[in-house]
PDB file with SEQRES, HELIX, SHEET and CRYST1 records, atoms N, CA, C and O in Angstrom:
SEQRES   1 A   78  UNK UNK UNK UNK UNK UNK UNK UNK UNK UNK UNK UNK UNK          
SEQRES   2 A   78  UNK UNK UNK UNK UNK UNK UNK UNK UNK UNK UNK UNK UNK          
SEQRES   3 A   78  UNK UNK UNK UNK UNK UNK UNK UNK UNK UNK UNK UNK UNK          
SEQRES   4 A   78  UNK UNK UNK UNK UNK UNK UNK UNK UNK UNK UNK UNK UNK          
SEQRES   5 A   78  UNK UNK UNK UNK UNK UNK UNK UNK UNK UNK UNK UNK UNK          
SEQRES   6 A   78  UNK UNK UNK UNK UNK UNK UNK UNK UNK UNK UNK UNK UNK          
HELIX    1 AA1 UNK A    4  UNK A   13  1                                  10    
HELIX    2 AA2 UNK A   21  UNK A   29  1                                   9    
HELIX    3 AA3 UNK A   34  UNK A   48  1                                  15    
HELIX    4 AA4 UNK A   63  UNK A   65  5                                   3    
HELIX    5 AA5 UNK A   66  UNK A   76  1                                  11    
CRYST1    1.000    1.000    1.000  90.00  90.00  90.00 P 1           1          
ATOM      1  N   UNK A   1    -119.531 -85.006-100.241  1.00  0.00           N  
ATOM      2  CA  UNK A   1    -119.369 -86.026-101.256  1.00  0.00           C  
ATOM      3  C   UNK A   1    -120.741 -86.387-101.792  1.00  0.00           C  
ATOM      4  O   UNK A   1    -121.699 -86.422-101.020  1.00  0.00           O  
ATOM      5  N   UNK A   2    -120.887 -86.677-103.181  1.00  0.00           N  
ATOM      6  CA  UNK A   2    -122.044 -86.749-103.613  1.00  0.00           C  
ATOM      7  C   UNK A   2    -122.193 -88.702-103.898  1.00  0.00           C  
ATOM      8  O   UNK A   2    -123.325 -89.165-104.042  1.00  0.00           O  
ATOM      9  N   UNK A   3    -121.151 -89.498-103.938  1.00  0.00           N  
ATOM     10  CA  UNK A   3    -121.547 -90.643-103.662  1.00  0.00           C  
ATOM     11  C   UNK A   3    -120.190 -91.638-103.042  1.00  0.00           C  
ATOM     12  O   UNK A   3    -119.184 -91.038-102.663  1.00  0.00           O  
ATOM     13  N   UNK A   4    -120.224 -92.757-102.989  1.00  0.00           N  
ATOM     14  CA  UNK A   4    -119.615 -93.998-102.719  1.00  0.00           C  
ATOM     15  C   UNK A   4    -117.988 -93.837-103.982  1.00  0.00           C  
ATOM     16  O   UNK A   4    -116.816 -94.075-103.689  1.00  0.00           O  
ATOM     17  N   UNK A   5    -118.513 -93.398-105.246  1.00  0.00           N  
ATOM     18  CA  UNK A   5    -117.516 -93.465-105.674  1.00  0.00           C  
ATOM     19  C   UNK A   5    -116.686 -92.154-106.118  1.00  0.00           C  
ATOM     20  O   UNK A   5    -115.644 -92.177-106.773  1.00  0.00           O  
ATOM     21  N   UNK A   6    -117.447 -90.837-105.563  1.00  0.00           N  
ATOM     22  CA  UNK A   6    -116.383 -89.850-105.501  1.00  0.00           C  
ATOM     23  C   UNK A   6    -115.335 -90.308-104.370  1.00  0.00           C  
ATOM     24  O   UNK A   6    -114.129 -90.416-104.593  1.00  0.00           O  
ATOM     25  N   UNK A   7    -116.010 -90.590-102.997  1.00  0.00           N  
ATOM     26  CA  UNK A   7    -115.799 -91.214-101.926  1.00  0.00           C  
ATOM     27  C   UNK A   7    -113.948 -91.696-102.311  1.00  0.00           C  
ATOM     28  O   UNK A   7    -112.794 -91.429-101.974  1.00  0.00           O  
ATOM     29  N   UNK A   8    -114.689 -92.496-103.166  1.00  0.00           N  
ATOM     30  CA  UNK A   8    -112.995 -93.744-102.957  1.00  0.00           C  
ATOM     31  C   UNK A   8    -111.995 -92.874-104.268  1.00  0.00           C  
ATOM     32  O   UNK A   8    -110.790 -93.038-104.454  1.00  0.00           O  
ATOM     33  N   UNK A   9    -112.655 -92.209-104.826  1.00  0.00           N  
ATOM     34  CA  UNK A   9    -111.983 -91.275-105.787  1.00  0.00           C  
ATOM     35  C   UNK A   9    -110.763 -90.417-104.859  1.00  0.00           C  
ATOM     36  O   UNK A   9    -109.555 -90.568-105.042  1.00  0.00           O  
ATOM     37  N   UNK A  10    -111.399 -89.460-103.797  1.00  0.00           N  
ATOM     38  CA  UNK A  10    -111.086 -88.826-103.135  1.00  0.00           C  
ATOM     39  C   UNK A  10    -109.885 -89.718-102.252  1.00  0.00           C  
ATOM     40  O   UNK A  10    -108.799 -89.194-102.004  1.00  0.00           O  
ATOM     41  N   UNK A  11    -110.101 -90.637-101.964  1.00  0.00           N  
ATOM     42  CA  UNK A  11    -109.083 -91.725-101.320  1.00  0.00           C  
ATOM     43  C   UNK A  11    -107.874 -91.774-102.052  1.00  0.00           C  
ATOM     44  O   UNK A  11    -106.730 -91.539-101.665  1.00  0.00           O  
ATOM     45  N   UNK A  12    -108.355 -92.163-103.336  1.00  0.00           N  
ATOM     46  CA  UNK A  12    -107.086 -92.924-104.294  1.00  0.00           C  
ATOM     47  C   UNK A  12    -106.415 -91.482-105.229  1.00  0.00           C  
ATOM     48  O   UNK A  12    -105.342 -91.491-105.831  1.00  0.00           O  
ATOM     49  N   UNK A  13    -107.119 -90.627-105.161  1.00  0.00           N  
ATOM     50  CA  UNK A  13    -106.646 -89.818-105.971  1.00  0.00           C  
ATOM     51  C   UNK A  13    -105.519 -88.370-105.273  1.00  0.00           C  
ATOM     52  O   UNK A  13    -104.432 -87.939-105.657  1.00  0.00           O  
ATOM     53  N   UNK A  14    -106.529 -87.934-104.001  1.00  0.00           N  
ATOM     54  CA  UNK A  14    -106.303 -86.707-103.210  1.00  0.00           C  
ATOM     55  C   UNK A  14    -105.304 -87.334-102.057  1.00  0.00           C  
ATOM     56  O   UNK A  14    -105.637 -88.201-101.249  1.00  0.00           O  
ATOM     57  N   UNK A  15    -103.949 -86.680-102.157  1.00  0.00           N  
ATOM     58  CA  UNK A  15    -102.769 -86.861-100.769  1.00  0.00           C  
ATOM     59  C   UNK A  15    -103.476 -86.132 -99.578  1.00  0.00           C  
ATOM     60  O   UNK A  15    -103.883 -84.984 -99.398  1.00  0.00           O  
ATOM     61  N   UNK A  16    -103.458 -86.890 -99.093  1.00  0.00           N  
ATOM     62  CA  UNK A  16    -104.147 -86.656 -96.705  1.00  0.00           C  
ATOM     63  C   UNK A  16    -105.101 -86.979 -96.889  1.00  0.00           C  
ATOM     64  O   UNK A  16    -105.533 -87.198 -95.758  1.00  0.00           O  
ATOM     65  N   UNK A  17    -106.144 -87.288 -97.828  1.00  0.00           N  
ATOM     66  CA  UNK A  17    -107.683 -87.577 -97.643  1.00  0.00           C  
ATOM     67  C   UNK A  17    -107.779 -89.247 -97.214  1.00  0.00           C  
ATOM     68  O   UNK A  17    -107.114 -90.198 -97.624  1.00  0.00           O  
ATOM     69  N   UNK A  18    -108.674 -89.195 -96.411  1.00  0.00           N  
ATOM     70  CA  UNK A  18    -108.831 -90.581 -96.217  1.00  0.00           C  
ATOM     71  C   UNK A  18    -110.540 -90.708 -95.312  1.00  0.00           C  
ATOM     72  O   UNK A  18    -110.980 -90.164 -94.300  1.00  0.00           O  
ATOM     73  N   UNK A  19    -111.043 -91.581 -96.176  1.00  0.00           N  
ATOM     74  CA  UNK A  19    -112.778 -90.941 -96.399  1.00  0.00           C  
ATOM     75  C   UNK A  19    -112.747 -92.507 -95.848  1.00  0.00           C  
ATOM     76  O   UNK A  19    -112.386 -93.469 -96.525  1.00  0.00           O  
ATOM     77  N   UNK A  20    -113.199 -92.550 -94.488  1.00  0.00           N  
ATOM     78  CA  UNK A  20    -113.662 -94.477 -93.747  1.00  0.00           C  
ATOM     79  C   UNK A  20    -114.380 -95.417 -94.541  1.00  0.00           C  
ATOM     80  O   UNK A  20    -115.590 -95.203 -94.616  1.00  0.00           O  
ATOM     81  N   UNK A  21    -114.021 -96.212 -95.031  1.00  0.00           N  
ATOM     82  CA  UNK A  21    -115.059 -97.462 -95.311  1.00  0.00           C  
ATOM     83  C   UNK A  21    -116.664 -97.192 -94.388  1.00  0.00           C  
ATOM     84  O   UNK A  21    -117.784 -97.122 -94.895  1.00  0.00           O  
ATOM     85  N   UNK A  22    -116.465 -97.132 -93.585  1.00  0.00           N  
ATOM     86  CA  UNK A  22    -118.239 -96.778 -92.771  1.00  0.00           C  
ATOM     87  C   UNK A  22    -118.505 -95.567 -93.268  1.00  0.00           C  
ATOM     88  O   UNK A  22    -119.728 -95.514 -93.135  1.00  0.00           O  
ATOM     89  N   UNK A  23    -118.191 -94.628 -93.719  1.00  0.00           N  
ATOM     90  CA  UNK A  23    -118.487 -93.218 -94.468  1.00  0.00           C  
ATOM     91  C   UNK A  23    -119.106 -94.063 -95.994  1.00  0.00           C  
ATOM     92  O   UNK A  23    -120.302 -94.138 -96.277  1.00  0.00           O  
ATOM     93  N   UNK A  24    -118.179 -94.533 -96.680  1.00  0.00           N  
ATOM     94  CA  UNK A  24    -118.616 -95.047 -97.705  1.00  0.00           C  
ATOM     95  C   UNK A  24    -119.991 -95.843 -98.173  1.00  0.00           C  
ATOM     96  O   UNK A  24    -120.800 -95.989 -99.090  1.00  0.00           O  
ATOM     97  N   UNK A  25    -119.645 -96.224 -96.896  1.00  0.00           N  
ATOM     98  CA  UNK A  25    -120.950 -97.512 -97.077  1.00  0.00           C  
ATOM     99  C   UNK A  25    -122.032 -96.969 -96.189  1.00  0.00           C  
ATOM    100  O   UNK A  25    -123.093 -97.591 -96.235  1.00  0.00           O  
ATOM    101  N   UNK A  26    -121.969 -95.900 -95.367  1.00  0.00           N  
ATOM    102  CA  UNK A  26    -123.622 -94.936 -95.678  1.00  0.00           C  
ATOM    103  C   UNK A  26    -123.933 -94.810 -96.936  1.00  0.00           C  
ATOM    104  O   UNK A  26    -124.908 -95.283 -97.519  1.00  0.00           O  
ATOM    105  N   UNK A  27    -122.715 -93.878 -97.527  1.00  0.00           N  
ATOM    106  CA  UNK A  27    -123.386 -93.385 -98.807  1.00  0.00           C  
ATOM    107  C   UNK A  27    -123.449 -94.276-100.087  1.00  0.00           C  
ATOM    108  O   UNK A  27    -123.839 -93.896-101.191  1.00  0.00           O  
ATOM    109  N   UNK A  28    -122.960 -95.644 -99.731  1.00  0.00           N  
ATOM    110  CA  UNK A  28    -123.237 -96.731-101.130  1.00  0.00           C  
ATOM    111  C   UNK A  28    -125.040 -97.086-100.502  1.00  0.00           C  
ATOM    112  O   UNK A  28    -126.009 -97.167-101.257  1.00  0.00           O  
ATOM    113  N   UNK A  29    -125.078 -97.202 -99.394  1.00  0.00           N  
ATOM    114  CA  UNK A  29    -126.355 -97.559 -99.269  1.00  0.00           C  
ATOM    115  C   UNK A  29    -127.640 -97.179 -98.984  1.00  0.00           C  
ATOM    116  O   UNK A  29    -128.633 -97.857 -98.720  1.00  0.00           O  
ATOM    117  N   UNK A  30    -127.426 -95.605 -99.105  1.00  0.00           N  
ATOM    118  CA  UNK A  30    -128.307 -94.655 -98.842  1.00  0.00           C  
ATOM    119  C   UNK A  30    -129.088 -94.878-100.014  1.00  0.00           C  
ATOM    120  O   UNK A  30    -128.553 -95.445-100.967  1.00  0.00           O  
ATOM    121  N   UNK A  31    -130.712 -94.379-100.102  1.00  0.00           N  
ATOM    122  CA  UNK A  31    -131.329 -94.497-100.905  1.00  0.00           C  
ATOM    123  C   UNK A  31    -131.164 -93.037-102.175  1.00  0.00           C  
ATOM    124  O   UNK A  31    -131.508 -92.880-103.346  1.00  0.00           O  
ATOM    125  N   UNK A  32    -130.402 -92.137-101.066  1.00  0.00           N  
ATOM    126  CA  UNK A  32    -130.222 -90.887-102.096  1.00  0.00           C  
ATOM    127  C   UNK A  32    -128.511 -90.411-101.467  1.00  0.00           C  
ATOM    128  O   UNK A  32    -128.467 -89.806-100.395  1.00  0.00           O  
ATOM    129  N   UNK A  33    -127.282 -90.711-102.159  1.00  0.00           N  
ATOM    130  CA  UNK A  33    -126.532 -90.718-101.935  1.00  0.00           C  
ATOM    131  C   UNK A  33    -125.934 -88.987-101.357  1.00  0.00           C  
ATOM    132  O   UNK A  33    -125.317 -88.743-100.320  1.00  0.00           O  
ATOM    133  N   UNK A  34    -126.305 -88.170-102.256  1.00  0.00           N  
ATOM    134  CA  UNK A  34    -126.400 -87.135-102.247  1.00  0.00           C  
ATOM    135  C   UNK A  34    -126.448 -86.349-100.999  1.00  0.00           C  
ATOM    136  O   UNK A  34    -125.414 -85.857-100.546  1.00  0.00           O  
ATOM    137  N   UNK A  35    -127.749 -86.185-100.336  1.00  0.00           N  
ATOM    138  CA  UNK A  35    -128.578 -85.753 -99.447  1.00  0.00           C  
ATOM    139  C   UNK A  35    -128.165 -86.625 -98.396  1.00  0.00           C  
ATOM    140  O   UNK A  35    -128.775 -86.392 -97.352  1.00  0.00           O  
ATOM    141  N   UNK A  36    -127.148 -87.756 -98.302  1.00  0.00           N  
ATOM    142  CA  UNK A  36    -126.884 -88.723 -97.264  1.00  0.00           C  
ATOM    143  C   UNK A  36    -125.122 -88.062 -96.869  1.00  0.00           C  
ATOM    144  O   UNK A  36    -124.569 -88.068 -95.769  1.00  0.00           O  
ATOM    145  N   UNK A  37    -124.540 -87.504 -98.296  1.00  0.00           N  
ATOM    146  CA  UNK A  37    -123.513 -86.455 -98.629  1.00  0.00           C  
ATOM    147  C   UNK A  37    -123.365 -85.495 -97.547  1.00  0.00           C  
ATOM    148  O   UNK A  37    -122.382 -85.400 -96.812  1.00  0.00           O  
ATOM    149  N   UNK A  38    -124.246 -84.910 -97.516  1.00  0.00           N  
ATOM    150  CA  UNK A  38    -124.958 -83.242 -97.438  1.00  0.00           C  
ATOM    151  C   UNK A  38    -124.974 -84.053 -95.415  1.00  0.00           C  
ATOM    152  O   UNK A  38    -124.199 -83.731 -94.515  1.00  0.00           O  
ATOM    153  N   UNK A  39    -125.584 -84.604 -95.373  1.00  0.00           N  
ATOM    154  CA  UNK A  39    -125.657 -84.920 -93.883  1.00  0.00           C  
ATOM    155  C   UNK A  39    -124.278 -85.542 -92.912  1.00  0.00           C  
ATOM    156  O   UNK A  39    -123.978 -85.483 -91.720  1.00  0.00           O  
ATOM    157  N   UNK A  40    -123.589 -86.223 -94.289  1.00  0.00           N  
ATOM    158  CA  UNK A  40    -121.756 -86.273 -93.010  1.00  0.00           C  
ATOM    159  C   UNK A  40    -121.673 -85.508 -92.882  1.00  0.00           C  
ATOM    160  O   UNK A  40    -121.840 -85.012 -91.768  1.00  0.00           O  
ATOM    161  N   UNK A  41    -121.290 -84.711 -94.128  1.00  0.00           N  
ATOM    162  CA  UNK A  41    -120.372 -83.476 -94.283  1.00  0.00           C  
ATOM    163  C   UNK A  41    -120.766 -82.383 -92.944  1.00  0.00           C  
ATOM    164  O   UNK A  41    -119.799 -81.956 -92.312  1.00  0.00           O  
ATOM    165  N   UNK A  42    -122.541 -81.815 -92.400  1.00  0.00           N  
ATOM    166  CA  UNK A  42    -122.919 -81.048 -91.569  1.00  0.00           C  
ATOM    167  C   UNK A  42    -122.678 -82.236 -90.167  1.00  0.00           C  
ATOM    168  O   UNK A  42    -122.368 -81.705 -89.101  1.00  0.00           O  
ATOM    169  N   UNK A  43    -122.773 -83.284 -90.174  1.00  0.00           N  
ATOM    170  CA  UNK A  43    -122.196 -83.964 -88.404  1.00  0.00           C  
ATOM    171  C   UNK A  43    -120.473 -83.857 -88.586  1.00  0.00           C  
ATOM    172  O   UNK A  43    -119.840 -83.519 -87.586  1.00  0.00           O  
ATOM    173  N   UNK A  44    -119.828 -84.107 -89.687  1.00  0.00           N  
ATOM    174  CA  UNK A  44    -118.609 -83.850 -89.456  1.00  0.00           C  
ATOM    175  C   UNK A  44    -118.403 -82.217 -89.054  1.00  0.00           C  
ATOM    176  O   UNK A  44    -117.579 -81.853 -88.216  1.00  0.00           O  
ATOM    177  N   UNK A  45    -119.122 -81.476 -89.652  1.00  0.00           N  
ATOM    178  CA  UNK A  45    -118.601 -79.802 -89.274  1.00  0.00           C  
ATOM    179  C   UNK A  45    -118.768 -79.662 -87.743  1.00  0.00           C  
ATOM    180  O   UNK A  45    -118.026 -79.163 -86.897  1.00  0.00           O  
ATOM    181  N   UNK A  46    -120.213 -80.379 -87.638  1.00  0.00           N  
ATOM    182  CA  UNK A  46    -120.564 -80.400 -86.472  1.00  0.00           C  
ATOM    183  C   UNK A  46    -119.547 -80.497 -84.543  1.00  0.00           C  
ATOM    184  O   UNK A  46    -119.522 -79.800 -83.529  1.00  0.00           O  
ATOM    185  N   UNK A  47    -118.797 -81.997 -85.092  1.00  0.00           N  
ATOM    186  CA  UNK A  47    -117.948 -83.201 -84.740  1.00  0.00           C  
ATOM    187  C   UNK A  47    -116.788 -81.895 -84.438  1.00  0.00           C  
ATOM    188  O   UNK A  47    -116.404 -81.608 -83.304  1.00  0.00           O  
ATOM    189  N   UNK A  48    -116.447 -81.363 -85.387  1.00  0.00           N  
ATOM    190  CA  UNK A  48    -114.700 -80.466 -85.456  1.00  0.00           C  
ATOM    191  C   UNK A  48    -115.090 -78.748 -84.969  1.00  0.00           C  
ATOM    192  O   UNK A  48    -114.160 -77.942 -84.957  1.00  0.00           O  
ATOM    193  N   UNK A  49    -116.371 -78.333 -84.620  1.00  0.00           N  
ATOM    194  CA  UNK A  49    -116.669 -77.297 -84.760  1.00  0.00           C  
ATOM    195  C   UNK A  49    -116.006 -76.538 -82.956  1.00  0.00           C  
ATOM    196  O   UNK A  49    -115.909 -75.394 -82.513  1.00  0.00           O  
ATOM    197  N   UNK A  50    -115.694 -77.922 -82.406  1.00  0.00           N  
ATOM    198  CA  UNK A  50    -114.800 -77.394 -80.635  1.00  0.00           C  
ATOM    199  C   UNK A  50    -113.166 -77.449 -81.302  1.00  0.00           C  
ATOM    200  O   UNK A  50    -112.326 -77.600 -80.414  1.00  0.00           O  
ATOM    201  N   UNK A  51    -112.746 -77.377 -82.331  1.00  0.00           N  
ATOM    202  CA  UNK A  51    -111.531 -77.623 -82.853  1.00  0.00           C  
ATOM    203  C   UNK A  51    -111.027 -76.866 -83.838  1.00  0.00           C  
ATOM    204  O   UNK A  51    -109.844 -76.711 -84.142  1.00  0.00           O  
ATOM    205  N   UNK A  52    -112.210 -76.298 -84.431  1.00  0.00           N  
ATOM    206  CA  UNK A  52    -111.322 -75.504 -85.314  1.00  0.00           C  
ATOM    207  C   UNK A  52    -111.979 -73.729 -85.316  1.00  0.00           C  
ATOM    208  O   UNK A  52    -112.836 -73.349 -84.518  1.00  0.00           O  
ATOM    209  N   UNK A  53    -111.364 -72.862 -86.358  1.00  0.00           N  
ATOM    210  CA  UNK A  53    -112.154 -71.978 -85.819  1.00  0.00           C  
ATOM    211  C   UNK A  53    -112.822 -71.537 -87.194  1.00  0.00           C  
ATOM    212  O   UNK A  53    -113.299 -70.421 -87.399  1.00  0.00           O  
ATOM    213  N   UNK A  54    -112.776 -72.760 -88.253  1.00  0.00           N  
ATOM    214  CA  UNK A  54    -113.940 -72.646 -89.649  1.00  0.00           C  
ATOM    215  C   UNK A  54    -113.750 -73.735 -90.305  1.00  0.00           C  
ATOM    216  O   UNK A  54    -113.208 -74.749 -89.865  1.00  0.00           O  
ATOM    217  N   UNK A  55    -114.198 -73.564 -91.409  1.00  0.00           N  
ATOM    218  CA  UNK A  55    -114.606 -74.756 -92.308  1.00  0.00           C  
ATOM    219  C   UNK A  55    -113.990 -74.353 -94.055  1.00  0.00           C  
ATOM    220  O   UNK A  55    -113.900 -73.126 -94.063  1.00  0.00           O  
ATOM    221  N   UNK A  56    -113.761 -74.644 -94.796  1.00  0.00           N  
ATOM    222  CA  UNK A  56    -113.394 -74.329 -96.010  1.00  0.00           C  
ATOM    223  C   UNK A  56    -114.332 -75.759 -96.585  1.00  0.00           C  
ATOM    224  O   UNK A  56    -114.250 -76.946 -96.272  1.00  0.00           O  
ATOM    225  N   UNK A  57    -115.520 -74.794 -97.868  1.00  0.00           N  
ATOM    226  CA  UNK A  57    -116.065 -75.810 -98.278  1.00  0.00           C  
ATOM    227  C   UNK A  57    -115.970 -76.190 -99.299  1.00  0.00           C  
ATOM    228  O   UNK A  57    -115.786 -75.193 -99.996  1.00  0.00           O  
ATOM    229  N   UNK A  58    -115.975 -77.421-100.164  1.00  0.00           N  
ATOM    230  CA  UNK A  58    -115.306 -77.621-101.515  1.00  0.00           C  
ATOM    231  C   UNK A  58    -116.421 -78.291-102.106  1.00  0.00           C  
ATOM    232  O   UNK A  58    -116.481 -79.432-101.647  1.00  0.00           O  
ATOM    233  N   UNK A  59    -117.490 -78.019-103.077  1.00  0.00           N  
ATOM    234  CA  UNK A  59    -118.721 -78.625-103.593  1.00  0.00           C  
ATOM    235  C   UNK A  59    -118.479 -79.207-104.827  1.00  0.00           C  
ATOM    236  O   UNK A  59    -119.386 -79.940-105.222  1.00  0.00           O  
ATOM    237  N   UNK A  60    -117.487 -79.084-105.566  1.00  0.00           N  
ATOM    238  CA  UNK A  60    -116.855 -79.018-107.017  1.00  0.00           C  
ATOM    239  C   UNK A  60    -118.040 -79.922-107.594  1.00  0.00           C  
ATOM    240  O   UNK A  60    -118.499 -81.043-107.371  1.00  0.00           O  
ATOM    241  N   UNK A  61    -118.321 -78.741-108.541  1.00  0.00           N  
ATOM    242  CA  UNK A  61    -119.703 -78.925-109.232  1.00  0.00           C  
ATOM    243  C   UNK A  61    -121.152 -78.831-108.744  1.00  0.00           C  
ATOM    244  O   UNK A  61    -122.082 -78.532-109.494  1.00  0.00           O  
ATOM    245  N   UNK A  62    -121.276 -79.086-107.528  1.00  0.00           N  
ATOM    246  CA  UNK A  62    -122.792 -79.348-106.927  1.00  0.00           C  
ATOM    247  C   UNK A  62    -122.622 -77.852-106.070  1.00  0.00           C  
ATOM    248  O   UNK A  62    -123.267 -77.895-105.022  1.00  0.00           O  
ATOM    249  N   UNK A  63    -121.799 -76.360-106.309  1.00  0.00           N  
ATOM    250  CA  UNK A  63    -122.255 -75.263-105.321  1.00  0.00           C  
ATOM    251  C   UNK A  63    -123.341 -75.010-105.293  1.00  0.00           C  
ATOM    252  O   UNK A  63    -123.483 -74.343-104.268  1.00  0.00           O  
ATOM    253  N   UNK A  64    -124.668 -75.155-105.987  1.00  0.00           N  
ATOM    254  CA  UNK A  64    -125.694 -75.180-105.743  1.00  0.00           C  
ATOM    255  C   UNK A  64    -126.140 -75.989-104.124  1.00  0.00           C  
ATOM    256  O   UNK A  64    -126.867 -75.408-103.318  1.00  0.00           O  
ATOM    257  N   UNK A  65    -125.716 -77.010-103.933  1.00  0.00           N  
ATOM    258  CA  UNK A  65    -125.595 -77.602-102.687  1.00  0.00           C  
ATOM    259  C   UNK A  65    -125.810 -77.101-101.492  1.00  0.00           C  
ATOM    260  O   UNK A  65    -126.721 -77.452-100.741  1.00  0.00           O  
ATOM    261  N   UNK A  66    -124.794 -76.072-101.218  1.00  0.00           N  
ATOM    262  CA  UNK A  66    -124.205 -75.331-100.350  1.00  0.00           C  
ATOM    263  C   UNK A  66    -125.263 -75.112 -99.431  1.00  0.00           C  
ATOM    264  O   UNK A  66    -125.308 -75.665 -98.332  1.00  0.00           O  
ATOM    265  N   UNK A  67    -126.446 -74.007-100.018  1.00  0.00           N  
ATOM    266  CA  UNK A  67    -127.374 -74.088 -98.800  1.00  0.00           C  
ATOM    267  C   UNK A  67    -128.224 -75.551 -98.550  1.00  0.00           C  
ATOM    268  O   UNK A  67    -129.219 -75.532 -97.826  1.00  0.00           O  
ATOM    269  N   UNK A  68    -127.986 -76.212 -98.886  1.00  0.00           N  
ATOM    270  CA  UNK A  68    -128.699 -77.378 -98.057  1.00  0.00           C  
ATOM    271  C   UNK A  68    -127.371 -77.925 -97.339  1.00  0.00           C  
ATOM    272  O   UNK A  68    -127.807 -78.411 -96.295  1.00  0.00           O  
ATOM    273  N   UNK A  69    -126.320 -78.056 -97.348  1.00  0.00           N  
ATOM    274  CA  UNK A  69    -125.534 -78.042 -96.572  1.00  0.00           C  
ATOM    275  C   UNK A  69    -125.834 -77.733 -95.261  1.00  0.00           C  
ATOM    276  O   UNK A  69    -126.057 -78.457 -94.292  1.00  0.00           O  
ATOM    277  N   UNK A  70    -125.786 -75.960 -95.460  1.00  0.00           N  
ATOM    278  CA  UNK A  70    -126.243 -74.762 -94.402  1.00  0.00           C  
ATOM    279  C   UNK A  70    -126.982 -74.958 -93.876  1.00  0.00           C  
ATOM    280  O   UNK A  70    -126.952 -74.567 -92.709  1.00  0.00           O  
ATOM    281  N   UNK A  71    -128.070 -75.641 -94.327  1.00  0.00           N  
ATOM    282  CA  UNK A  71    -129.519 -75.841 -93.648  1.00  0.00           C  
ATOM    283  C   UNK A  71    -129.204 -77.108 -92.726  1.00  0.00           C  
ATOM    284  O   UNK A  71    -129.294 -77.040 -91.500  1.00  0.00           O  
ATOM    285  N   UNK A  72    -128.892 -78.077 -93.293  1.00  0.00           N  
ATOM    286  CA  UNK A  72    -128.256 -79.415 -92.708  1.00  0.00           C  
ATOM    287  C   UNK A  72    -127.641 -78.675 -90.909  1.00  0.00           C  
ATOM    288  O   UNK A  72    -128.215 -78.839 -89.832  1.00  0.00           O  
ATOM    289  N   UNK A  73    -126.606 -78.048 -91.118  1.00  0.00           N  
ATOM    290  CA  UNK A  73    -125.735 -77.736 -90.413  1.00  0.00           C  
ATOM    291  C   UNK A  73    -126.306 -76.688 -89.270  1.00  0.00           C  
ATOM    292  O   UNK A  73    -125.958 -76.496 -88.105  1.00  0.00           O  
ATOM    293  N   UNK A  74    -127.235 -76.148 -90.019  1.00  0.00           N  
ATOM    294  CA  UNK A  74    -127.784 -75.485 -88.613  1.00  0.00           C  
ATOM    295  C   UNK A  74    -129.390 -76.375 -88.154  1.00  0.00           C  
ATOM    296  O   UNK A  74    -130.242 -75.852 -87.436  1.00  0.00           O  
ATOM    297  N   UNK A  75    -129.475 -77.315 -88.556  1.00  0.00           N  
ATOM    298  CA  UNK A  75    -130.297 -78.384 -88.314  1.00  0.00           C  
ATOM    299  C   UNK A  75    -129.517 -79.004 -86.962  1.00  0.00           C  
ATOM    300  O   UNK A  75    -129.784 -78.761 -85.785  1.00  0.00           O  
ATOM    301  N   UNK A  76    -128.762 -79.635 -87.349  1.00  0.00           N  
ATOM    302  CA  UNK A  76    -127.765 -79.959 -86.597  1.00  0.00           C  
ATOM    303  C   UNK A  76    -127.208 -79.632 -85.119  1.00  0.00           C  
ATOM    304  O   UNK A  76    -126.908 -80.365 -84.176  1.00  0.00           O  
ATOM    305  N   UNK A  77    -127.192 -78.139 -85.313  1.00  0.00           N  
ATOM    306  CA  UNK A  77    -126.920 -77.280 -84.188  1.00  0.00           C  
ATOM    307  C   UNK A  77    -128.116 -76.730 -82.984  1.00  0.00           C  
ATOM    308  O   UNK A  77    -128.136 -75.989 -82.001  1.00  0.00           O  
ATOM    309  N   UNK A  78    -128.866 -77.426 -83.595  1.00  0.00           N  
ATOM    310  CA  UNK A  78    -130.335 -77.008 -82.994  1.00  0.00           C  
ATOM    311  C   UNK A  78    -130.442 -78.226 -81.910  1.00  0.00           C  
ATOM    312  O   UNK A  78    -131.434 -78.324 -81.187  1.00  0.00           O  
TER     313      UNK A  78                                                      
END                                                                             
């Protein structure tokens, strides 16, 4: 998610999504919403990675992203 109000977009708009108020309000109060994005998204992969056996990633618009994602995520794993 790239901010607070894709965030609640994704809530009100997308059926099964449901993005926490404490998710939100990292990224309303992050100084770079973005890059605060990029860091759930790699502790959540992180979080589900004994649970599932991949990830399907959805950047819509920002695939440029992706490797800082990647980078995030094997940051993470380290």
């Amino acid at each position: 998610m790239k901010s607070a109000k894709t965030a609640r977009f994704m809530n009100k708009s997308i059926p099964g999504i449901y993005i926490t108020e404490q998710i939100i309000n990292e990224l309303e109060n992050a100084p770079d919403p973005l890059k605060k994005g990029i860091e759930i998204a790699a502790r959540t992969a992180k979080e589900l990675k004994p649970l599932v056996h991949g990830i399907h990633i959805m950047a819509y618009g920002i695939e440029d992203k992706i490797p800082l994602f990647l980078d995030e995520l094997e940051a993470e794993n380290s």
